[in-house]
C-alpha positions as a Markdown table, in Angstrom:
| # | Residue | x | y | z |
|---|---|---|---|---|
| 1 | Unk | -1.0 | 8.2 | -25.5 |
| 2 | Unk | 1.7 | 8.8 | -27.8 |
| 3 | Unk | 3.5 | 11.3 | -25.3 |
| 4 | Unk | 2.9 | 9.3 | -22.3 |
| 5 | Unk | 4.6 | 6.7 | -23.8 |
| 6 | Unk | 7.6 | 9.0 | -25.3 |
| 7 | Unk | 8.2 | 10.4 | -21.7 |
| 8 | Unk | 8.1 | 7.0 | -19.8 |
| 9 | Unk | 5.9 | 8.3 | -17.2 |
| 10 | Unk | 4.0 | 6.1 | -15.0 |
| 11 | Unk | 1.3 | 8.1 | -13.8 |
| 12 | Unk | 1.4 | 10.3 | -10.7 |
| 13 | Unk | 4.6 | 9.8 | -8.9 |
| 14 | Unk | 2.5 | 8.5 | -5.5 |
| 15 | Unk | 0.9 | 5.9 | -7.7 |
| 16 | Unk | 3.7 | 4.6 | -9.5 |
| 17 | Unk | 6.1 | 4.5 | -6.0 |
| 18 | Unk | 3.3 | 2.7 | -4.4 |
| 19 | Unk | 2.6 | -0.3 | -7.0 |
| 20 | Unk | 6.1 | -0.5 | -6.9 |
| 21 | Unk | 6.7 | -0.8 | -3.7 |
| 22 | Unk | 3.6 | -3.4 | -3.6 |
| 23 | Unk | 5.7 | -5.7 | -6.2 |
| 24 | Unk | 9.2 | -5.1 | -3.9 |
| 25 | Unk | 7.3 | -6.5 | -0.9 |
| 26 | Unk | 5.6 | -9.4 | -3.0 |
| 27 | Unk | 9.1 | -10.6 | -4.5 |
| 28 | Unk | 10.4 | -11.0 | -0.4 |
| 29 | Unk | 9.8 | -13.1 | 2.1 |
| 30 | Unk | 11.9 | -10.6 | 4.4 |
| 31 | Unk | 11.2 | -7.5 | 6.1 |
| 32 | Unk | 11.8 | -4.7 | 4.0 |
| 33 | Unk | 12.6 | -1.2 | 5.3 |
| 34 | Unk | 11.6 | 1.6 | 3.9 |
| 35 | Unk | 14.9 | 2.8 | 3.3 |
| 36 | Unk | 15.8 | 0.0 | 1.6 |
| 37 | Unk | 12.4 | 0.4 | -0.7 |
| 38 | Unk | 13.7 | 4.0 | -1.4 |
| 39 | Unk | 17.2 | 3.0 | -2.5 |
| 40 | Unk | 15.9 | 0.1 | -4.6 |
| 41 | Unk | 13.4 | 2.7 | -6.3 |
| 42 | Unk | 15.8 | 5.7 | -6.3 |
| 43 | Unk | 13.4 | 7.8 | -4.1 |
| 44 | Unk | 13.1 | 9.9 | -1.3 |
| 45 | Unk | 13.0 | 7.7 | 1.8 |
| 46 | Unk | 10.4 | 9.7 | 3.0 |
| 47 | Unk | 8.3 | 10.1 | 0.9 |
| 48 | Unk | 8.2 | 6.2 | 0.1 |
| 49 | Unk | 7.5 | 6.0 | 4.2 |
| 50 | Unk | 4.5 | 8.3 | 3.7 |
| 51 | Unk | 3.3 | 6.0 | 0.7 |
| 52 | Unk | 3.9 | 3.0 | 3.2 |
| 53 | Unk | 1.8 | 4.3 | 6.2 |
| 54 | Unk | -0.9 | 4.9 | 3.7 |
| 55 | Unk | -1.2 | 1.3 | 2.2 |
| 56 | Unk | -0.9 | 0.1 | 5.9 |
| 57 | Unk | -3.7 | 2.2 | 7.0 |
| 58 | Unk | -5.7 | 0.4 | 3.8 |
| 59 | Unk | -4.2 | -2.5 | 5.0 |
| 60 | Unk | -2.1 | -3.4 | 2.2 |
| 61 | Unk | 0.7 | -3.6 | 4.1 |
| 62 | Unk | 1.9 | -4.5 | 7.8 |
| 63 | Unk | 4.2 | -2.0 | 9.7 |
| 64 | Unk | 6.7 | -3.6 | 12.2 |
| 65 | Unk | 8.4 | -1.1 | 14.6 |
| 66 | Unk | 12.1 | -1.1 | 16.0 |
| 67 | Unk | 15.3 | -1.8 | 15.1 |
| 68 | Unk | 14.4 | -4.7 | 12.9 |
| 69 | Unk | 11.0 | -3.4 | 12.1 |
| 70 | Unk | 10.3 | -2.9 | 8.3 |
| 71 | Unk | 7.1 | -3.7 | 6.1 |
| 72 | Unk | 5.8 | -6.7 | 4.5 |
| 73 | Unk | 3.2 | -7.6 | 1.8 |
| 74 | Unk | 0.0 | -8.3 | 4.2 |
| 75 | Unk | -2.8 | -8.4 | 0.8 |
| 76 | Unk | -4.2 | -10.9 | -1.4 |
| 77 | Unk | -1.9 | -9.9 | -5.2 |
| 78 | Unk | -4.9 | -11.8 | -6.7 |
| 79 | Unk | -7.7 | -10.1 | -4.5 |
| 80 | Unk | -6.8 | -6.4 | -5.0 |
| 81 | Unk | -6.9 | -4.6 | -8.9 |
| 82 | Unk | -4.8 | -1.9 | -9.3 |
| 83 | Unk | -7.7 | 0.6 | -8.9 |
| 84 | Unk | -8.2 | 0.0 | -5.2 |
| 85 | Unk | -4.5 | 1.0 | -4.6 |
| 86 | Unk | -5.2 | 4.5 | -6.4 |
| 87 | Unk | -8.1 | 5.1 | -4.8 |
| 88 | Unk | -7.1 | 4.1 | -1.3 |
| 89 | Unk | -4.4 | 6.8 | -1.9 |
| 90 | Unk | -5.9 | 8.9 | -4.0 |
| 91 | Unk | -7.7 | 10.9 | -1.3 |
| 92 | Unk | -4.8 | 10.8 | 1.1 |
| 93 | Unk | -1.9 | 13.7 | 1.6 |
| 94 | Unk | 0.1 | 12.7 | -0.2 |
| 95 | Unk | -2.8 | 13.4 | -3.3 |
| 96 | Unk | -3.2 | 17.0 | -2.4 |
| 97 | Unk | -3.7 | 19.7 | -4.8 |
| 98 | Unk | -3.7 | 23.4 | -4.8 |
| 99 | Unk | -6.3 | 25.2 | -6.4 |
| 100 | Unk | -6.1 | 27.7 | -9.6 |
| 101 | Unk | -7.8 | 31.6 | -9.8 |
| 102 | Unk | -11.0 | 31.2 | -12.0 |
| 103 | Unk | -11.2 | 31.5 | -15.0 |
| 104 | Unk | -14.9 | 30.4 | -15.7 |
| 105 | Unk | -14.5 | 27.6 | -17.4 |
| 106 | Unk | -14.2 | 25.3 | -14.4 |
| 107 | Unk | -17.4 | 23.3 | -14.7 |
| 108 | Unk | -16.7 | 21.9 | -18.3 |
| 109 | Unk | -12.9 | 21.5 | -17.0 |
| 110 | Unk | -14.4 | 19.4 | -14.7 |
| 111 | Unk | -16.5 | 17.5 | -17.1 |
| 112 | Unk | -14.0 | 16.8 | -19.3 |
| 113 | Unk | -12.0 | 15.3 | -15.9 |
| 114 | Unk | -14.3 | 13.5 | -14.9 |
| 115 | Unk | -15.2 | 11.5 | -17.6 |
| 116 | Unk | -11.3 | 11.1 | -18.1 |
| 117 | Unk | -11.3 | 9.6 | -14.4 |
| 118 | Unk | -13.9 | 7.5 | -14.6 |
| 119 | Unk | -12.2 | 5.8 | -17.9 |
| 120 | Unk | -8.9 | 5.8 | -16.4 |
| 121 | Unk | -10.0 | 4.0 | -13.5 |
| 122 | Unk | -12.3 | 1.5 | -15.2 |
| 123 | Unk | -8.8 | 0.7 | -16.8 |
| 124 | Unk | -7.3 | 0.6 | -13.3 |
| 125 | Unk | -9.8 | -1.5 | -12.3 |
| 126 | Unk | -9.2 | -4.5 | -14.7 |
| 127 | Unk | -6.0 | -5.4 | -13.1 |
| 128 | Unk | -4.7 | -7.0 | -10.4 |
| 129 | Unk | -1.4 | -6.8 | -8.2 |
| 130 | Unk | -0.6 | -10.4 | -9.1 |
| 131 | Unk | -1.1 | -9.3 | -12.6 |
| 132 | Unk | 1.9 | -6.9 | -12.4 |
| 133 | Unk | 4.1 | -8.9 | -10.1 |
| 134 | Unk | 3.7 | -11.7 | -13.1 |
| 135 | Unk | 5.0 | -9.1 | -15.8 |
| 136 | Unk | 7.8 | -7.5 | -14.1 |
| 137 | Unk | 10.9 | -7.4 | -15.6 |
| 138 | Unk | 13.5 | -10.3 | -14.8 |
């Protein structure tokens, strides 16, 4: 805990970019544009477009095309915990890993990661969008 919170980190980067971007497209009534989330964010625009696709395909967002296209907030803040954002992109491509040469010790590795996962998203799971939109910082 203690070097989590020394380091500021947020999680994995896909996770954090994607909450967010959530709270960005709960705060306007506008259109937003992906490169405008990115510049807001201080990201790669697209990599934040990637992140975008993937919460429109869980249909946490809407996707307008053209010139004046952008996204918008299409979710219930109240409805969805935090959880169901990292699991609906927790499987996606953006999640990919590359694998490691044994070194037989794997299955109590996995163990251990497991039961870390299962924690970490009953944690997730306890908390809503509307819940982080309420504590950002003014």
């Amino acid at each position: 805990m203690q070097l989590l919170l020394k380091s500021g980190d947020l999680g994995p980067k896909w996770f954090h970019i994607a909450l967010r971007s959530l709270v960005l497209l709960a705060d306007n009534d506008k259109l937003l544009k992906s490169n405008e989330i990115a510049d807001i964010l201080h990201e790669d625009s697209t990599f934040v477009r990637k992140i975008l696709s993937e919460l429109a395909k869980a249909d946490y967002v809407q996707t307008y095309s053209g010139r004046y296209g952008g996204y918008k907030l299409q979710c219930n803040l109240e409805q969805v915990t935090v959880k169901d954002i990292y699991i609906a992109l927790g499987n996606s491509a953006i999640t990919s890993t590359s694998s490691t040469a044994s070194t037989g010790t794997e299955t109590f590795i996995s163990l251990i990661i497991l039961k870390a996962e299962t924690e970490f998203q009953n944690t997730l799971g306890q908390y809503t969008l509307a819940q982080i939109v309420k504590h950002k910082n003014v």
